[in-house]
C-alpha positions in Angstrom: -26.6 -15.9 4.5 -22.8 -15.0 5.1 -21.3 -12.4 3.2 -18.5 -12.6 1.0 -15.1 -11.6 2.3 -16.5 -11.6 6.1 -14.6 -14.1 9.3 -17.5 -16.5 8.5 -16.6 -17.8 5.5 -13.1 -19.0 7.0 -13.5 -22.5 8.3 -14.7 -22.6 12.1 -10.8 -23.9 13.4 -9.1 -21.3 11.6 -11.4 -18.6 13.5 -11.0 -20.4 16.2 -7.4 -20.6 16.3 -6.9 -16.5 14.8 -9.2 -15.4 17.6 -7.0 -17.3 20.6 -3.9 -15.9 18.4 -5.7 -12.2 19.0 -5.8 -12.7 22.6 -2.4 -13.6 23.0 -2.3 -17.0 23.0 1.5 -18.8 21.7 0.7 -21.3 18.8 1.3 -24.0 21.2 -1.1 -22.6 23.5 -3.4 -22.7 20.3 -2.6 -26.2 19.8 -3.3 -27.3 22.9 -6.7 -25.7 23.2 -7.8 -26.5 19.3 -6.2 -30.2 19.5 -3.8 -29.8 16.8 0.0 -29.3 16.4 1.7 -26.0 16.7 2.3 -25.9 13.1 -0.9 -26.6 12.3 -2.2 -23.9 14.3 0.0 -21.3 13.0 -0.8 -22.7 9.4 -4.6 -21.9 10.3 -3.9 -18.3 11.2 -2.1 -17.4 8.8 -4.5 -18.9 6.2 -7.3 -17.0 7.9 -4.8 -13.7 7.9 -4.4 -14.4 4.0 -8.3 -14.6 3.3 -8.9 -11.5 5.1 -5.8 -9.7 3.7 -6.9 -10.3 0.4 -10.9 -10.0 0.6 -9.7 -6.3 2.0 -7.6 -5.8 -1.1 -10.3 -6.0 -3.2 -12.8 -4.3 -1.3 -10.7 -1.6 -1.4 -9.9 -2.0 -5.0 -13.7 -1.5 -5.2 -14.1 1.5 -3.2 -11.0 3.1 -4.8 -12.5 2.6 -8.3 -15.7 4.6 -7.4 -13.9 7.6 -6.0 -11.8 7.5 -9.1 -15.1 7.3 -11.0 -16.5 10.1 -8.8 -13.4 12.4 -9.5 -13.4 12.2 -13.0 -17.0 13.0 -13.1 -16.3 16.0 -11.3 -13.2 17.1 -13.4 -16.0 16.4 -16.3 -18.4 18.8 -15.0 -16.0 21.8 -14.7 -13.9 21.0 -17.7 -15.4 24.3 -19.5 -14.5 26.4 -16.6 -11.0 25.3 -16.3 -11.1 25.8 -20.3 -12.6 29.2 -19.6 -9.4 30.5 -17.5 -11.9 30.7 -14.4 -8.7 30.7 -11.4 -11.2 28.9 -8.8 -12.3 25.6 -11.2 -8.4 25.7 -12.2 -7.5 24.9 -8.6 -10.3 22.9 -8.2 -9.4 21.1 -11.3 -6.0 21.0 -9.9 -7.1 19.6 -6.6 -9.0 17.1 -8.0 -6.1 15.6 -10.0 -4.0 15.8 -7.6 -6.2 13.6 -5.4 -7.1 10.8 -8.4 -3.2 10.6 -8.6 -2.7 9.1 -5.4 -5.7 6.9 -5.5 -4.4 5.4 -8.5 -0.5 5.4 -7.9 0.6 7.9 -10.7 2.3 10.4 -7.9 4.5 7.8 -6.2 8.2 8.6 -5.8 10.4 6.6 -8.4 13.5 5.1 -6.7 16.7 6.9 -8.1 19.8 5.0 -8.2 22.8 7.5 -7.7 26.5 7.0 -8.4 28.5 8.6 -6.5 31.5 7.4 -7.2 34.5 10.1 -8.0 35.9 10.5 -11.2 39.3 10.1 -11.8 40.3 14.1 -13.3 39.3 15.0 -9.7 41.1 12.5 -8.0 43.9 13.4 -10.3 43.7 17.2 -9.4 43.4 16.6 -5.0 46.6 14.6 -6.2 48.1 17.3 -7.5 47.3 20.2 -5.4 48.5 17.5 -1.9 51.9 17.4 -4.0 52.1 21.3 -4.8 51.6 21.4 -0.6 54.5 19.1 0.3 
């Protein structure tokens, strides 16, 4: 019985074609040896790439869901501490949310846009003190 998300659920060509694509073979190369068209070969890797790309994605989705679940059972269990003022579960506390933020994405930077364009009183000003020079 073949797993879920494993190379043997891709259709034997595709395999076929990403393990000669592995190795270093050109897509005509792959043709050649498979008895298909270039195209065809490169459409069968990277529909084998896609299937394992996204069985990945959700077996990490899976794991990362069970180390949130782990985390917050740990913040749980020394919630009274922290509440307490004990300086040791604080950092823990600390450490621990810390941790759940970047499995779950809260901590990413946020792009900034910045304007930096010049406003026109200091242009006016540079103006005037290159006028006072001259």
């Amino acid at each position: 019985m073949n797993e879920k998300g494993t190379i043997e659920q891709i259709p034997e060509r595709q395999v076929q074609c990403l393990r000669l694509r592995q190795s270093g073979r050109s897509y005509r190369e792959i043709g050649d040896i498979v008895g298909v068209c270039p195209k065809t070969a490169w459409n069968d890797v990277k529909s084998a790439l896609e299937y394992l790309r996204k069985e990945c994605t959700e077996e990490a989705k899976i794991v990362r869901d069970l180390q949130v679940q782990r985390i917050d059972k740990a913040m749980k269990a020394i919630w009274d501490q922290v509440i307490a003022g004990s300086v040791i579960h604080i950092n823990t506390f600390i450490k621990l949310e810390d941790q759940r933020s970047r499995l779950i994405g809260t901590n990413a930077p946020t792009k900034q846009e910045i304007d930096v364009t010049t406003p026109e009183p200091i242009q006016f000003v540079l103006n005037e003190e290159g006028n006072e020079e001259g």
